[in-house]
N, C-alpha and C positions, 0 to 999 in steps of 0.2 A: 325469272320464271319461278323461282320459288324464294324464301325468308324463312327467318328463323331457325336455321339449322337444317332446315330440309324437313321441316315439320309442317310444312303448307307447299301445295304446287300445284301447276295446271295441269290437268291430265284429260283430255279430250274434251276443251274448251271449258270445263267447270273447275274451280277451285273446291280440293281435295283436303284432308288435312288428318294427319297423326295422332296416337293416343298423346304422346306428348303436347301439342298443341292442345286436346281438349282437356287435357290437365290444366295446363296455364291456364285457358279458358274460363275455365271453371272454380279453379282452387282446388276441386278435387284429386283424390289420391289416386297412385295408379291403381290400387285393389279396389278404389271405388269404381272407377271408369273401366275394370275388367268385369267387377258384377252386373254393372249397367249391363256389358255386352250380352255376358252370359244369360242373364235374367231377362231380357229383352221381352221373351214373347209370355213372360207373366204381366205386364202392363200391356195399357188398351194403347190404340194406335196412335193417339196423340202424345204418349209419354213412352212411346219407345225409342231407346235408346239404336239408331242408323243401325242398317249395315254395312258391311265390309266393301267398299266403290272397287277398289282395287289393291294389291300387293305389289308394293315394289320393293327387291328386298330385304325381305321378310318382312317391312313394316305393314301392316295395315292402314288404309287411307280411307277415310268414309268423308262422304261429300260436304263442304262446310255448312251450306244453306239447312243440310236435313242437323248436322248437329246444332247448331245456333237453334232451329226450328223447336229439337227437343230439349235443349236447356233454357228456353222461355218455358216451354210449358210444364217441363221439372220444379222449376224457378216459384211459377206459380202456385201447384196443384202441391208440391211434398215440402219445397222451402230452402233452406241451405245451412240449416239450423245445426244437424252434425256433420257437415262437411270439416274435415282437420279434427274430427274427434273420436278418430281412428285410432287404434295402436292401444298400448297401455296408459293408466294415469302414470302421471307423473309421482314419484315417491322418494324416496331415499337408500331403497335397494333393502331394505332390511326390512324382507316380510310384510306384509301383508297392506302394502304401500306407505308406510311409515305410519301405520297407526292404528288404531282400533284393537280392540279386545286379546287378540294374539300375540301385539307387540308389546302389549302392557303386563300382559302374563310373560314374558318372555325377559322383561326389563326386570320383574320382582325377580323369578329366576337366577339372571345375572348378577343380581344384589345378594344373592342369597351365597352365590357360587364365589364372588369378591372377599365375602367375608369370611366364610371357610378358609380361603387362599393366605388372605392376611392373617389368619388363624395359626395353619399350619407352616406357614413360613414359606408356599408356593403349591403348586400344584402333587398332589398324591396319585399314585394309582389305583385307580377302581374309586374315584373321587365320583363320578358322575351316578353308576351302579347306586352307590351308599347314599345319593341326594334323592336319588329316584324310591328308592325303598323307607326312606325317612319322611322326603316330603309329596311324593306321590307323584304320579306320569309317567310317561314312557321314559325309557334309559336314553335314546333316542333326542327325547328333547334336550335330556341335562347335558346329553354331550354337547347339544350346540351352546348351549349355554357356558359350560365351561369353557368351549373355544373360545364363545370371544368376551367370557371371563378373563381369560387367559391374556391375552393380547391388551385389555386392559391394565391388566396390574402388571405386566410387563414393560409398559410403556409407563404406567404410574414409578415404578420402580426405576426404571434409569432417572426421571423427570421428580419424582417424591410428589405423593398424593396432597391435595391441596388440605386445609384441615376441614374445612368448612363441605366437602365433597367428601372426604371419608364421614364424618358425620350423618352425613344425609344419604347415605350408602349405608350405613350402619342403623341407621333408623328404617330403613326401607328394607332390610335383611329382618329384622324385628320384626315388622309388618307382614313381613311376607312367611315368618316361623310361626306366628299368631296365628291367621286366618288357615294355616295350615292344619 
């Protein structure tokens, strides 16, 4: 009487079926397949997304023939072009999706914040304050920047900085004291 986890069934001689089954269906997401619901009566009658056939607990079940119906004519008329392209890009966690303008400013920073450190023999207090009023921006940013300043030469430090990477670390500190 019913398949697939209970995500398809007959319910007063028609085959019925779950947001989950119209996920599989589709490839869409579940927030796609809630906006379809929701947004239904902004599209004209041929591209609207069923309604609700029945509830069995708590699921909602809407008739398979009217969704197959409205994802041919979805299929056709908008495409399936962002379907799975939902969500956030993909990045490496570190601002501003690992790149562009932010990160680049954010890495001269870091350079700038390494070389102090090797400077001074580690980290000072009111280190960030004194980067901010010398090389300009919020205190704010140089804190983050000394953090994972920090955690860099700390990790340099047990491990010993490679030569050819303090170099280029050192040159990028230049760089970034220059254009300053």
């Amino acid at each position: 009487m019913s398949e697939s986890g209970r995500s398809r069934r007959v319910v007063d001689g028609r085959w019925v079926v779950s947001r989950a089954w119209v996920m599989e269906h589709t490839g869409a997401s579940a927030a796609t397949v809630n906006r379809w619901y929701i947004q239904r009566e902004r599209y004209p009658e041929g591209r609207r997304f069923p309604e609700v056939a029945c509830t069995l607990n708590s699921t909602h079940y809407y008739v398979q023939e009217d969704v197959e119906a409205f994802w041919t004519a979805w299929k056709a008329d908008v495409g399936t072009g962002r379907l799975g392209a939902a969500g956030r890009r993909p990045g490496d966690g570190r601002g501003n999706h690992g790149g562009g303008y932010s990160r680049a400013q954010r890495d001269r920073a870091v350079a700038v914040v390494l070389a102090e450190l090797r400077k001074a023999g580690g980290y000072r207090r009111g280190m960030a304050v004194r980067l901010a009023r010398e090389h300009g921006g919020s205190e704010r940013s140089w804190q983050r920047a000394v953090a994972e300043a920090r955690t860099l030469y700390e990790h340099e430090d047990r491990q010993g900085p490679p030569v050819e990477q303090e170099q280029a670390v050192e040159r990028e500190a230049g760089a970034a004291q220059t254009a300053s």
